[in-house]
DRENDO-1510 file (C-alpha; in Angstrom, 1 decimal, always signed):
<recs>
REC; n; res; u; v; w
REC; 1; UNK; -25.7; +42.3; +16.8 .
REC; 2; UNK; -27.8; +41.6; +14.0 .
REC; 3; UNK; -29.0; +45.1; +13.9 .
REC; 4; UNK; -25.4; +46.1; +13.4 .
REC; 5; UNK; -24.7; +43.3; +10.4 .
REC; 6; UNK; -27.6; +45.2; +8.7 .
REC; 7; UNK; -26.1; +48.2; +9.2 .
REC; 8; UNK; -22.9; +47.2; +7.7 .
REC; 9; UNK; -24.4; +45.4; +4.6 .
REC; 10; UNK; -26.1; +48.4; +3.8 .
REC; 11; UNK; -22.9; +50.4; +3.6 .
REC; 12; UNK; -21.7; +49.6; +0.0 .
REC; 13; UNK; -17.6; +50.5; +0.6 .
REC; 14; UNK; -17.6; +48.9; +4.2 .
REC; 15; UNK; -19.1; +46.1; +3.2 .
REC; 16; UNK; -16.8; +46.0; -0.4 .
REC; 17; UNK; -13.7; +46.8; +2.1 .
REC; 18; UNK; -14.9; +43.1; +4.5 .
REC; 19; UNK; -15.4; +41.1; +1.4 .
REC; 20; UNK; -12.0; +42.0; +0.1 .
REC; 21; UNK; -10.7; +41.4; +3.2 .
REC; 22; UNK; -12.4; +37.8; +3.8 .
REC; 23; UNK; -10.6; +37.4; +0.3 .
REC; 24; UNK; -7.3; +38.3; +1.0 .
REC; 25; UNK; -7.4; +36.1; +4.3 .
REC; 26; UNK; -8.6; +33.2; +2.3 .
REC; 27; UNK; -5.9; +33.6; -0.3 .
REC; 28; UNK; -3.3; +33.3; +3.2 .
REC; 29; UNK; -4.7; +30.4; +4.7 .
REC; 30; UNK; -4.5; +28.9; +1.0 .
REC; 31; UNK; -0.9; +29.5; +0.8 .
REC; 32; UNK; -0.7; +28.4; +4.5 .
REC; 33; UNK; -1.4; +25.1; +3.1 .
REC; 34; UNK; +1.5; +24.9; +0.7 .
REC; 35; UNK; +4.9; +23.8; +2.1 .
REC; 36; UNK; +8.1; +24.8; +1.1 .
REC; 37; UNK; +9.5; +22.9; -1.9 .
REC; 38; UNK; +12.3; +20.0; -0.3 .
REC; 39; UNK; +11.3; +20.1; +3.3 .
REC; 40; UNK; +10.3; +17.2; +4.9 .
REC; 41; UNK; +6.6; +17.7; +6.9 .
REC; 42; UNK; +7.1; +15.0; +9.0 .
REC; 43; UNK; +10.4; +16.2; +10.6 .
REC; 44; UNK; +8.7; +19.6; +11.1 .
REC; 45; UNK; +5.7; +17.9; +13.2 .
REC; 46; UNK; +8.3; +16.3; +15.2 .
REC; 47; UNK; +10.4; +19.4; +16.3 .
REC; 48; UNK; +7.3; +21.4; +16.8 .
REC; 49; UNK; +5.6; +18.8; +19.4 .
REC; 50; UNK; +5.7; +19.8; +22.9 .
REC; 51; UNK; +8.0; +22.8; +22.3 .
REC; 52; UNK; +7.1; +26.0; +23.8 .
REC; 53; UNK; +9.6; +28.2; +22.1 .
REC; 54; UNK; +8.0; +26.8; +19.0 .
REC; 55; UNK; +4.7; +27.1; +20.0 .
REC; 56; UNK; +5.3; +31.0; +19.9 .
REC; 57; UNK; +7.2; +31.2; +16.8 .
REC; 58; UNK; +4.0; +29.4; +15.0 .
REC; 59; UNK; +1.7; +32.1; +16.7 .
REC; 60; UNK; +4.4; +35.0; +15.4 .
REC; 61; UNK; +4.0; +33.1; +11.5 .
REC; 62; UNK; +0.3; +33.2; +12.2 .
REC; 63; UNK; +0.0; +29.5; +12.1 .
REC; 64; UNK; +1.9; +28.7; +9.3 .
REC; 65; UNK; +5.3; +27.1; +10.8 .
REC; 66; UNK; +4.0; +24.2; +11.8 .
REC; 67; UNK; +3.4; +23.6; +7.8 .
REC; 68; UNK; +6.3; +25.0; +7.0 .
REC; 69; UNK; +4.4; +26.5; +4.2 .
REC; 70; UNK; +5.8; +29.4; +2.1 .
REC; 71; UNK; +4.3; +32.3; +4.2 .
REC; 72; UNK; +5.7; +30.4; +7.4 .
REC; 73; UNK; +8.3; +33.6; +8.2 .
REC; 74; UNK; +4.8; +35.7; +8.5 .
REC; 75; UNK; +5.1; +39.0; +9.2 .
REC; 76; UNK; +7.4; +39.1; +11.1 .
REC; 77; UNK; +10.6; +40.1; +9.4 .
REC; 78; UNK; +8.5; +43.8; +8.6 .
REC; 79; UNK; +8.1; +43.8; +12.4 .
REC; 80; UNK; +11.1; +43.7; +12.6 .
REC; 81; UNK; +12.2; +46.0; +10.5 .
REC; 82; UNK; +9.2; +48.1; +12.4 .
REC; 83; UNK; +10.9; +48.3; +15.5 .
REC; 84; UNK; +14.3; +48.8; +14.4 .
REC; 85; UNK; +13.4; +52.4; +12.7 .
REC; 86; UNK; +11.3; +53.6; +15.1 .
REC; 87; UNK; +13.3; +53.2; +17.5 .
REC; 88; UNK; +16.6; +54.6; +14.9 .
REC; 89; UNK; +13.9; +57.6; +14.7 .
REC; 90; UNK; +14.3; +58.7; +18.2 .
REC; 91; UNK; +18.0; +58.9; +18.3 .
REC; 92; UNK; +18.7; +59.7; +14.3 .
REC; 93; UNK; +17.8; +63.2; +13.7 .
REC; 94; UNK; +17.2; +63.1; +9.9 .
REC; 95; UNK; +14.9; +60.2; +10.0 .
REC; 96; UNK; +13.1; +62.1; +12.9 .
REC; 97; UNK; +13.1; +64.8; +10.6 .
REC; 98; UNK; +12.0; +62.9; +8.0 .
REC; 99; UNK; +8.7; +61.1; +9.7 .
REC; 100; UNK; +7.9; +65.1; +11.0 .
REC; 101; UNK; +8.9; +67.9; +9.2 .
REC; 102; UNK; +8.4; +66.4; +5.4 .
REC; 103; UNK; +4.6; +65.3; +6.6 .
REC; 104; UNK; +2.8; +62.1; +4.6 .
REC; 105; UNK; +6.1; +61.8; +1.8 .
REC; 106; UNK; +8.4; +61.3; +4.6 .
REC; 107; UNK; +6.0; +58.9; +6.6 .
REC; 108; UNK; +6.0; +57.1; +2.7 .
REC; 109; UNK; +9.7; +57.5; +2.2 .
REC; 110; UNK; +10.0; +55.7; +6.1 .
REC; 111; UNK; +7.5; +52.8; +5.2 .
REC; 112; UNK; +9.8; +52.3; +1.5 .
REC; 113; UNK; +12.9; +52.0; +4.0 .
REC; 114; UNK; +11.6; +49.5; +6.1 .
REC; 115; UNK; +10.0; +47.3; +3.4 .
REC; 116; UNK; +13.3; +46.9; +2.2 .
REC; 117; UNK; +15.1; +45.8; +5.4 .
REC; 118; UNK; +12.7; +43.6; +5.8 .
REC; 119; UNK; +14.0; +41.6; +3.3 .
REC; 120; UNK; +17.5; +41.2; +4.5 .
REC; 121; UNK; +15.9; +40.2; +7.9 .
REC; 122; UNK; +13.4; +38.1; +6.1 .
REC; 123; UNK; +16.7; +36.1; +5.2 .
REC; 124; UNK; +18.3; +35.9; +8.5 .
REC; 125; UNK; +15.3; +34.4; +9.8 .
REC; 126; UNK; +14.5; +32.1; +7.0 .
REC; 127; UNK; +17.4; +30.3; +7.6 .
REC; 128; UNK; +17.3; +30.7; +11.2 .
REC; 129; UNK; +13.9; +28.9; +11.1 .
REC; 130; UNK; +15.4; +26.3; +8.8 .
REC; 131; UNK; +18.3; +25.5; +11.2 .
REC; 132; UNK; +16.2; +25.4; +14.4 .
REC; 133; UNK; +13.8; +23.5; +12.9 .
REC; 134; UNK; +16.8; +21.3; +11.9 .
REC; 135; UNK; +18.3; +20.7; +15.0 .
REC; 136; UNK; +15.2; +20.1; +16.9 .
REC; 137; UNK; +14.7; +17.5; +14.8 .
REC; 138; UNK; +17.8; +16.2; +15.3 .
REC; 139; UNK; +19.3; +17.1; +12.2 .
REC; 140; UNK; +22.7; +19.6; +10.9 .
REC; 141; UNK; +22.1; +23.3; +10.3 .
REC; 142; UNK; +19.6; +23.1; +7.6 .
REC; 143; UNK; +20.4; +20.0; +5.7 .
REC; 144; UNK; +18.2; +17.6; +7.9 .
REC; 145; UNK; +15.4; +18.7; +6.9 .
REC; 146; UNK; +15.7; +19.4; +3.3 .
REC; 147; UNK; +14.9; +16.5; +1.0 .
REC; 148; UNK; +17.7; +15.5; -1.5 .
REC; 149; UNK; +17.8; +17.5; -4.5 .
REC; 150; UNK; +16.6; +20.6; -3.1 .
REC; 151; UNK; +19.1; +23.7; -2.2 .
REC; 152; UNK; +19.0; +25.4; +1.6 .
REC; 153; UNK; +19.5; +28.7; -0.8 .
REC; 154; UNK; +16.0; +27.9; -2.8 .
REC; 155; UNK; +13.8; +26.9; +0.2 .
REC; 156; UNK; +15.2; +30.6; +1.8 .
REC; 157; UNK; +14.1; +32.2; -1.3 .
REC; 158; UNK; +10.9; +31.0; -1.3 .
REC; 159; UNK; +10.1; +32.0; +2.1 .
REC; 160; UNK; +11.7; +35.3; +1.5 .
REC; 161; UNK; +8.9; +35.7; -1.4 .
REC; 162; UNK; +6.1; +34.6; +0.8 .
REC; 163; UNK; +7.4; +36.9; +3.7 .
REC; 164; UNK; +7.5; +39.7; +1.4 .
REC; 165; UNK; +3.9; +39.0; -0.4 .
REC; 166; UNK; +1.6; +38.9; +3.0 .
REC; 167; UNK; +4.1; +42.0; +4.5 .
REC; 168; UNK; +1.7; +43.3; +0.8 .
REC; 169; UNK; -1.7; +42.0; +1.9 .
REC; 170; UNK; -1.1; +43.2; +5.3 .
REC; 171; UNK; -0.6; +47.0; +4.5 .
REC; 172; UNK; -3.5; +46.4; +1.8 .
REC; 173; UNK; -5.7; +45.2; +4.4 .
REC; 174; UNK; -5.1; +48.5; +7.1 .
REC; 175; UNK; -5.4; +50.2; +3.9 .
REC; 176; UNK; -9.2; +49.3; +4.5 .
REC; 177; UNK; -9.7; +50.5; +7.6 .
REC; 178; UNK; -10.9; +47.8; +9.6 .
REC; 179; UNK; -8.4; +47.1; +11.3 .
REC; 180; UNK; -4.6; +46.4; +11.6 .
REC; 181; UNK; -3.4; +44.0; +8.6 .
REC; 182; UNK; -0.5; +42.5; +10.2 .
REC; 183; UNK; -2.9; +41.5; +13.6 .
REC; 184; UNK; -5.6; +40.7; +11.7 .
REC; 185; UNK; -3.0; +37.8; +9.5 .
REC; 186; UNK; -1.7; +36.6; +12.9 .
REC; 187; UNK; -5.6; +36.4; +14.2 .
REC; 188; UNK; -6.3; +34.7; +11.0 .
REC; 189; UNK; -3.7; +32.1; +11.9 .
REC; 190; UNK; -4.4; +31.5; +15.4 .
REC; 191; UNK; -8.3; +30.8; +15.2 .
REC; 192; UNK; -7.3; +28.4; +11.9 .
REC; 193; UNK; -5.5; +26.3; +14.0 .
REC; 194; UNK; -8.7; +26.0; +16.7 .
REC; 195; UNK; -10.5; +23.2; +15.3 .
REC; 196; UNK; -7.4; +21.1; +15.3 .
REC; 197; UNK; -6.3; +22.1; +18.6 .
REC; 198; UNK; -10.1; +21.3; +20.0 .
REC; 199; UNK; -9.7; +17.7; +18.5 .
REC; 200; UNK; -6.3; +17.1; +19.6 .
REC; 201; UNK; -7.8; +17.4; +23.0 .
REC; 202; UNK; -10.9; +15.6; +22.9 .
REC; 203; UNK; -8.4; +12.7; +21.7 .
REC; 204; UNK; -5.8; +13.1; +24.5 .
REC; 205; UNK; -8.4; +13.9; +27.5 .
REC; 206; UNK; -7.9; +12.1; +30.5 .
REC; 207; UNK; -8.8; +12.8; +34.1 .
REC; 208; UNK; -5.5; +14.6; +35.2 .
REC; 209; UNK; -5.9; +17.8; +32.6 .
REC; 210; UNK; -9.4; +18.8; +34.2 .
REC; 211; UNK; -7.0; +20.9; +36.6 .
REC; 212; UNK; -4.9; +22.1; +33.3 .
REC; 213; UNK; -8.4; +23.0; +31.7 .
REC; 214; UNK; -10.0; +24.6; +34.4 .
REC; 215; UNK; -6.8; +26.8; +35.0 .
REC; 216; UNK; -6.9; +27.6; +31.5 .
REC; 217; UNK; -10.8; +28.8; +31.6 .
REC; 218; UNK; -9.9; +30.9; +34.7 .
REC; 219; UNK; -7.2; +32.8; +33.1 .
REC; 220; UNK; -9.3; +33.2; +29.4 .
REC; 221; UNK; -12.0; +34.7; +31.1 .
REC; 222; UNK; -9.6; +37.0; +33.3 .
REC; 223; UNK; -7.5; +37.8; +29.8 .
REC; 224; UNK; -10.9; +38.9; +28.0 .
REC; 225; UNK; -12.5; +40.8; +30.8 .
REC; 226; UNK; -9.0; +42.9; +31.7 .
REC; 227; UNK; -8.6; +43.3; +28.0 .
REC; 228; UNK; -12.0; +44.4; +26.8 .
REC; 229; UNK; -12.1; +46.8; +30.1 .
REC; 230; UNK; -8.7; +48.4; +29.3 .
REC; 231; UNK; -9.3; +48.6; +25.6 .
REC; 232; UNK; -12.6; +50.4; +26.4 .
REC; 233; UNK; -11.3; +53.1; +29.7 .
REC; 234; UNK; -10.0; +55.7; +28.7 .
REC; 235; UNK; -9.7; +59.5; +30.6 .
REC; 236; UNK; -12.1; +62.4; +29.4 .
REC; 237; UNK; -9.9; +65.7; +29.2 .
REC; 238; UNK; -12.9; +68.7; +28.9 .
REC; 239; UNK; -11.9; +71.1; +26.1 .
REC; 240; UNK; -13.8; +74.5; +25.9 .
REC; 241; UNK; -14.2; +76.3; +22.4 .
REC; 242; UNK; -14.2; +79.7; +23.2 .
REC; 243; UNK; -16.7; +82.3; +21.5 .
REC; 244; UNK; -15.6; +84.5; +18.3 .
REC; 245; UNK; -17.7; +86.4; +16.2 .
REC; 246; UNK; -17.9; +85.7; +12.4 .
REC; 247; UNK; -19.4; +88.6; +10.3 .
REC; 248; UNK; -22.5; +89.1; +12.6 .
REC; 249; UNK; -22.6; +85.4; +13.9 .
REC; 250; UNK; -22.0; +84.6; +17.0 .
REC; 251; UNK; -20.1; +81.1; +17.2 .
REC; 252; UNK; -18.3; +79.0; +19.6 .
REC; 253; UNK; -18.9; +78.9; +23.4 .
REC; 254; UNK; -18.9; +74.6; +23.0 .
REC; 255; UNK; -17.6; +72.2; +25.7 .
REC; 256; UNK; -16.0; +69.0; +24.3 .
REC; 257; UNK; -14.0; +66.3; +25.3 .
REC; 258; UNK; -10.6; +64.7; +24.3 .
REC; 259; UNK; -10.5; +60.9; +25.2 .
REC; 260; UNK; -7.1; +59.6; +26.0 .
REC; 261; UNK; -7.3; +55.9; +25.9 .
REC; 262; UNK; -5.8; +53.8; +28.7 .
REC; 263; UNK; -4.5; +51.0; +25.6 .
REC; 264; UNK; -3.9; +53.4; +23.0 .
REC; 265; UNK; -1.0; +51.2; +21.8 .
REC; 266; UNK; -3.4; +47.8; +21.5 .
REC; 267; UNK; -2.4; +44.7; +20.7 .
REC; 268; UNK; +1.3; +46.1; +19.1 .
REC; 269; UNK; +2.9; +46.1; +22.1 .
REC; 270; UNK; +2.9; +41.9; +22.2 .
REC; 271; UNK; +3.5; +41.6; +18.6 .
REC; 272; UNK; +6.7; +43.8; +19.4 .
REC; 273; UNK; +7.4; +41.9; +22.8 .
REC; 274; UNK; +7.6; +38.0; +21.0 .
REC; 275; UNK; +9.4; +39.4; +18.4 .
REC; 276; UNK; +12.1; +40.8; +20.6 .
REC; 277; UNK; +12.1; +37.8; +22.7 .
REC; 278; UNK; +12.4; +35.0; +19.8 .
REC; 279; UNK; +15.3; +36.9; +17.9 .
REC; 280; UNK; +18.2; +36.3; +20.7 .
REC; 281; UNK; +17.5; +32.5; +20.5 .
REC; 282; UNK; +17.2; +32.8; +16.5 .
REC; 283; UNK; +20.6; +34.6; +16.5 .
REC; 284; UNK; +22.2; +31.9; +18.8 .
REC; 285; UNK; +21.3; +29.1; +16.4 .
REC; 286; UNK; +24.0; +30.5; +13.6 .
REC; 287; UNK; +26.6; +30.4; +16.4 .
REC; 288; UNK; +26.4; +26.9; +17.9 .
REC; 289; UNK; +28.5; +25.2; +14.6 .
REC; 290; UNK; +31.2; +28.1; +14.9 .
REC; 291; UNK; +34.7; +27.9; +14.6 .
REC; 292; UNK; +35.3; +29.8; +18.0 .
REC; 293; UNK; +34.6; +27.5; +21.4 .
REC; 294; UNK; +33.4; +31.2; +22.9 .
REC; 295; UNK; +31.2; +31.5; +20.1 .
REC; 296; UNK; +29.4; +28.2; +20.7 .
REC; 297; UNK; +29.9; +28.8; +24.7 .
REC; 298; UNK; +27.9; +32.1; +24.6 .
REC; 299; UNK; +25.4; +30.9; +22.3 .
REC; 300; UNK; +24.4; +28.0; +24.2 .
REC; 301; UNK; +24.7; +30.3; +27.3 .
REC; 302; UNK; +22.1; +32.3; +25.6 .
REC; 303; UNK; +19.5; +29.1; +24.3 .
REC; 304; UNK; +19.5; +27.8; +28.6 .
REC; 305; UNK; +18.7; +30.6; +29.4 .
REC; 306; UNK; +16.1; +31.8; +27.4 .
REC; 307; UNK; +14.6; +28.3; +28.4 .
REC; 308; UNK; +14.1; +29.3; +31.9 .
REC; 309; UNK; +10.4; +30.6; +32.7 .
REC; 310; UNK; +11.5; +33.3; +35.3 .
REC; 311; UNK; +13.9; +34.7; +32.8 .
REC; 312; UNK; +11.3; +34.4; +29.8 .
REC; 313; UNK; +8.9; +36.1; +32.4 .
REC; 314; UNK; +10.5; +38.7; +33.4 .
REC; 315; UNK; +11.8; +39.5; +30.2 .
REC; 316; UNK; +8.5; +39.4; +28.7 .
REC; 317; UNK; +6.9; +41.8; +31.3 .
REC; 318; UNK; +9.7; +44.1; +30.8 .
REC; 319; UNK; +9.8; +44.3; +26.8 .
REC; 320; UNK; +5.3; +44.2; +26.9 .
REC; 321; UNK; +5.5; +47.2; +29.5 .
REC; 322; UNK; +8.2; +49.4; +28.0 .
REC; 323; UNK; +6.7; +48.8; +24.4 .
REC; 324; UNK; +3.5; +50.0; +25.3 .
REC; 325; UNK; +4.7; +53.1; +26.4 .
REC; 326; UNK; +7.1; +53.1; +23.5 .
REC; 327; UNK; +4.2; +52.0; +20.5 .
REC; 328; UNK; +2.3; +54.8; +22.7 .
REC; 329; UNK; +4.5; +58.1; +22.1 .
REC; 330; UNK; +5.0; +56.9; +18.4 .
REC; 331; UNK; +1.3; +57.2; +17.7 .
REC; 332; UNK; +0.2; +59.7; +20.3 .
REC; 333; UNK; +1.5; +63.5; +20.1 .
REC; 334; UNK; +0.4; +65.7; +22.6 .
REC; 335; UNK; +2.6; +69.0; +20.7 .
REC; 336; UNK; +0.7; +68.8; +17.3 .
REC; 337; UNK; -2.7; +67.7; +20.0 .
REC; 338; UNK; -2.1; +71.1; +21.3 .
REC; 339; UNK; -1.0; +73.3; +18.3 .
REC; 340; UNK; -4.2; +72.3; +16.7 .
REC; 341; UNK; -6.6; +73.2; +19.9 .
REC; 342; UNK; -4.4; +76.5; +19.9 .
REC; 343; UNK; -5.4; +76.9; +16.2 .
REC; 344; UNK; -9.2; +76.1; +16.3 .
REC; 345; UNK; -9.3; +78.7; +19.5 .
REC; 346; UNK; -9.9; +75.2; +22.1 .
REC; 347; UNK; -8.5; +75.4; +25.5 .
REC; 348; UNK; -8.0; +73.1; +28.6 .
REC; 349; UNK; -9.9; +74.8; +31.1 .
REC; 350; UNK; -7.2; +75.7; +33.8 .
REC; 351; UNK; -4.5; +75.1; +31.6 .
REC; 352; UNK; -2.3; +77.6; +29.4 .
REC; 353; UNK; -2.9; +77.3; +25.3 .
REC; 354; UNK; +0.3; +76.0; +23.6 .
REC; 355; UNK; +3.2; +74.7; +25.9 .
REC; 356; UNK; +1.3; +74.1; +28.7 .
REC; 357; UNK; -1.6; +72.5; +27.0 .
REC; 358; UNK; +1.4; +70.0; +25.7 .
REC; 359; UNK; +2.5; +69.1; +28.9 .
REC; 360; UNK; -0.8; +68.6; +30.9 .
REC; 361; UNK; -1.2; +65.9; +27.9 .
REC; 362; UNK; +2.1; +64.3; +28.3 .
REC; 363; UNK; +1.4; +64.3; +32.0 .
REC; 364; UNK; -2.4; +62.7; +32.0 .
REC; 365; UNK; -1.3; +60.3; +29.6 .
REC; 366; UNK; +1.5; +58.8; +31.4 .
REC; 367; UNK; -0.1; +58.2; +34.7 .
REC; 368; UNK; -3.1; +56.6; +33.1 .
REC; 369; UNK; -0.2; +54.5; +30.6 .
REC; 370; UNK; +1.2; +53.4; +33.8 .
REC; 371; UNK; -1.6; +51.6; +34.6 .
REC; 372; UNK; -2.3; +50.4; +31.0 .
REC; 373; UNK; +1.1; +48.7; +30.7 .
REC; 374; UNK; +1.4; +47.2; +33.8 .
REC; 375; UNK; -1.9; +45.2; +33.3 .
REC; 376; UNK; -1.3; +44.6; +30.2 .
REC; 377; UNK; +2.4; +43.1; +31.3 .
REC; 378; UNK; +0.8; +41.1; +34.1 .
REC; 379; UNK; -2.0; +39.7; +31.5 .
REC; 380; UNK; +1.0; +38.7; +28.8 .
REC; 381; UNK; +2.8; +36.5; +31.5 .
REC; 382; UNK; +0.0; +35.0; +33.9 .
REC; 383; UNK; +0.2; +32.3; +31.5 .
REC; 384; UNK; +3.6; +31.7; +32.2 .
REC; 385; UNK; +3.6; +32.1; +36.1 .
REC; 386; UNK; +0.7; +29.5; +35.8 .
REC; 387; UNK; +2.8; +27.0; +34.2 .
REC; 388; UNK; +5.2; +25.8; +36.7 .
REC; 389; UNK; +2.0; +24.9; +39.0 .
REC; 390; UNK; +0.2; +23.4; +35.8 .
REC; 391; UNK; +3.3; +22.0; +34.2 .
REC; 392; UNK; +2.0; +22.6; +30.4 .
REC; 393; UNK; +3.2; +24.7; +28.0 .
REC; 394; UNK; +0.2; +24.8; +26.4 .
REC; 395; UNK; -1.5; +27.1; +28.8 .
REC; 396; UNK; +1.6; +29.8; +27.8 .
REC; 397; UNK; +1.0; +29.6; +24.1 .
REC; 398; UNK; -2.7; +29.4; +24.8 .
REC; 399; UNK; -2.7; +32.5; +27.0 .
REC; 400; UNK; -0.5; +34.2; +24.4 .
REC; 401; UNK; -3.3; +33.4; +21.6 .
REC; 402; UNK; -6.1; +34.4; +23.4 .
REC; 403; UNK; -4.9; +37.8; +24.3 .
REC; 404; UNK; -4.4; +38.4; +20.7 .
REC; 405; UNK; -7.6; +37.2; +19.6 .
REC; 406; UNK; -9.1; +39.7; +22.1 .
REC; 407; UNK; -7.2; +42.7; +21.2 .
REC; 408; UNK; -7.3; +41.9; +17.9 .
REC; 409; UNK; -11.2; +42.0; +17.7 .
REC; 410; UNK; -11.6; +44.6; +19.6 .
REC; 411; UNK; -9.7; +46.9; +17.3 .
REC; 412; UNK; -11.5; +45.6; +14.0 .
REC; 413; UNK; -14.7; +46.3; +16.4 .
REC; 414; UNK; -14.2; +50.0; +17.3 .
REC; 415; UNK; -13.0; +50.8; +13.3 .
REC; 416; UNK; -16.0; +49.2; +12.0 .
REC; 417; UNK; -18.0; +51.1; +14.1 .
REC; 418; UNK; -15.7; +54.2; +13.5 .
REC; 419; UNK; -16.8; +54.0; +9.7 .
REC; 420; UNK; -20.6; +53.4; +10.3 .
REC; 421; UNK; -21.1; +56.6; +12.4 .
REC; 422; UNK; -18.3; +58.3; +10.0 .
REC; 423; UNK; -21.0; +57.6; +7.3 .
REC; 424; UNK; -23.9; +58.1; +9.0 .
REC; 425; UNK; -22.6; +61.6; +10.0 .
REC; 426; UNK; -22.3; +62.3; +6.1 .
REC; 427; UNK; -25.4; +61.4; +5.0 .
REC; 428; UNK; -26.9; +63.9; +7.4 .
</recs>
């Protein structure tokens, strides 16, 4: 370990790249700190206590809800906004077009798009957060918790900015290559809140939570060790480099190796998976003052039964498997894969060059993503299978944090060590 810190500090950009990273993660958890002009603090503590559905919306903010600060949205409106166009890119032919054909501008001209959705969305859930905030405090849509003197429209604009300004550091940060921005804020916020978690137990201990604890260490120590083992499988595809002759050199003739990685999608398929799962029960809070008894029928309808853990589980396994095979054919393309072997005169031993290269991919990759996703799924909701025998909701928001944390690290790990042998290789 400390081999490999000396091996970083030596590296003048990598280590240039951590320090301004440290910086811009400091500069969150400073702005963490700073509530949102007119809301009350002390109503926000009291809505958030004991609440599961809250516990995951302050993991989503990284952190920052249970503040109410003026980054407490997170990132999550540009998440999102993420989802929403790649998914529009697999049925909309000019944005799939777009992302493909026009190369790097057209991936830009995508990203420009879904900055600015995300604001829009950064509204809805601004005051969505305000008004379930609200309520569970026992207050009106919004106006319970705002101070007199201070407009529902200014504390929405204010979280709108701060939504908008770490959706900024985030892309900065991946910018550095150490990992994923928007995973690395929501890390950032879960280990903050650590220390004060630690003491609120120490103060609270009593002899009937040794059973709560010690189920809580079995399923960390599961989480971790399925985690880091999935993260790090992966299936070795040979590739053969057949031999050409250039001017009077022979060259060629080398075997090599394409790894296909078991979790290629990482940690993005849970990020996806609590953002689809919180929005329904965001989207009923603006229908239960409505004019229409339906309206406030089918919203409440929708709050029950969000509430209940076999349909939270099952919904959750659902939405972390089929993202991870989703996240996975955004980000892995077994056509341009096989176009460029074709091109550099590589083959799959066995296997035809072009089509057929394309579809022995496709093929390989989902039967090992089958078994990626499903222990990924099964990992995401042991925590909440546990809790009907443990009773506490902490374990689920617990559970949810710690396989974050895991995947999270991993993937700041493997780039890190990506750009040390990228930079050993060039000063060869």
């Amino acid at each position: 370990m400390f081999e490999a810190f000396r091996r970083i500090w030596n590296i003048k950009a990598l280590r240039k790249s951590i320090g301004f990273v440290i910086l811009m993660l400091m500069l969150f958890r400073f702005l963490a700190t700073i509530p949102v002009p007119g809301i009350d603090p002390a109503l926000v503590r009291s809505a958030l206590e004991g609440n599961q559905f809250f516990g995951l919306l302050n993991i989503f903010s990284g952190g920052t809800l249970e503040s109410f600060s003026v980054v407490a949205l997170g990132v999550a409106p540009y998440i999102t906004s993420s989802i929403i166009f790649q998914l529009l890119v697999m049925v909309v032919p000019s944005l799939k077009r777009m992302q493909k054909e026009e190369g790097e501008a057209g991936r830009q001209k995508m990203n420009q798009i879904t900055r600015w959705v995300s604001v829009p969305l950064a509204a809805i859930q601004a005051y969505g957060f305000i008004a379930l905030i609200s309520q569970g405090s026992g207050g009106g849509a919004g106006q319970g918790l705002l101070i007199m003197g201070f407009s529902l429209f200014m504390a929405m604009l204010v979280m709108i900015a701060g939504s908008v300004f770490l959706m900024w550091i985030g892309e900065i940060i991946t910018e550095k290559g150490i990992g994923n921005g928007l995973s690395i804020l929501i890390l950032a916020g879960i280990i903050a809140a650590f220390p004060r978690y630690l003491q609120q137990t120490i103060a609270t201990f009593d002899q009937s939570q040794i059973v709560n604890m010690v189920v809580f260490a079995i399923v960390a120590l599961v989480t971790i060790v399925v985690v880091v083992a999935l993260n790090e499988a992966s299936r070795n595809v040979p590739v053969h480099y057949a031999r050409h002759h250039a001017g009077n050199r022979l060259s060629g003739g080398v075997n090599s190796q394409i790894p296909l990685k078991v979790l290629m999608a990482g940690v993005i398929p849970i990020i996806f998976a609590i953002s689809v799962v919180l929005f329904p029960t965001m989207i009923a809070q603006f229908f239960l003052h409505a004019q229409s008894p339906t309206l406030i029928t089918l919203a409440e309808w929708v709050l029950r039964t969000f509430q209940n853990n076999w349909v939270y589980g099952i919904l959750y396994f659902v939405l972390v498997f089929g993202f991870t095979y989703f996240y996975t054919g955004v980000i892995f393309q077994p056509d341009e894969m096989a176009e460029n072997l074709q091109k550099q005169g590589a083959f799959i031993p066995g296997v035809r060059p072009g089509t057929h290269t394309e579809a022995f991919l496709r093929n390989v990759m989902n039967r090992i993503l089958l078994l990626g996703a499903t222990a990924l799924a099964v990992i995401a909701v042991l925590p909440v299978a546990m809790q009907p025998l443990t009773g506490s909701q902490t374990l689920v928001v617990g559970g949810t944090s710690l396989l974050i944390i895991v995947a999270v690290v991993i993937d700041i790990v493997r780039q890190t060590e990506a750009r040390l042998v990228s930079y050993e290789y060039e000063q060869l």
